[in-house]
N, C-alpha and C positions, 0 to 999 in steps of 0.2 A: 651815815654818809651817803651820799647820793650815786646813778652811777654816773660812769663818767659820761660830759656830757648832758647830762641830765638837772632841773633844777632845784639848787639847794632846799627851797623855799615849798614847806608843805602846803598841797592843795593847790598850785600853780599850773599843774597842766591842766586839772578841770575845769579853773576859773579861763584858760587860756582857749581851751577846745569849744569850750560853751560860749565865751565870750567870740569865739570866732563866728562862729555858726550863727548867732542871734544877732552878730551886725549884717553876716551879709543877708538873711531874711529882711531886718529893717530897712536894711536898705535898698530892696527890692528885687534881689535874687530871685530868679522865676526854677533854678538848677541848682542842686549841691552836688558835688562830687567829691566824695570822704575816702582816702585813702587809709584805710587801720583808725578811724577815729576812735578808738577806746583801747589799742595796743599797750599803750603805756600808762595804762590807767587800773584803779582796783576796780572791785566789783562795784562799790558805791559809788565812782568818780564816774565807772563808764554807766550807771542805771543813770546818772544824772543827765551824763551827755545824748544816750540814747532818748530819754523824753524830751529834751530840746528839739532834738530830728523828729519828734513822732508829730510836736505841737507846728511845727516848720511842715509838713507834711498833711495837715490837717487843715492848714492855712492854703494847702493847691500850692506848695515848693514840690517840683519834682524832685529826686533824688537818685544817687549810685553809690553806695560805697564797697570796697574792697575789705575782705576780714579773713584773716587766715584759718580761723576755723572753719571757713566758709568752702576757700579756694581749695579748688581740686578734688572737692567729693560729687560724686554722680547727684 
């Protein structure tokens, strides 16, 4: 069961997160700005997403994203 909220359908937020992020590259985002892009994702869904930002990045896309592992450590 999903949670609430969340989509019934396996594999949909990864194809959803990646599929976001690779249109706005194609279509000439020069900035991403990722709020939690891999929060609701597994380890495989977020390795996936994370090398779409890395090849987007490779390509001269600037980037920011926010991650709570991240926020508020020295």
């Amino acid at each position: 069961m999903p949670a609430p909220g969340g989509d019934p359908r396996p594999g949909r937020s990864r194809e959803r997160q990646a599929l976001v992020i690779a249109r706005a590259v194609y279509f000439g985002a020069n900035v991403l700005i990722l709020d939690e892009p891999t929060a609701a994702l597994g380890v495989k869904e977020a390795a996936h997403v994370l090398r779409i930002v890395m090849q987007a990045r490779a390509k001269g896309v600037a980037g920011s994203s926010r991650s709570p592992t991240t926020c508020g450590t020295p």
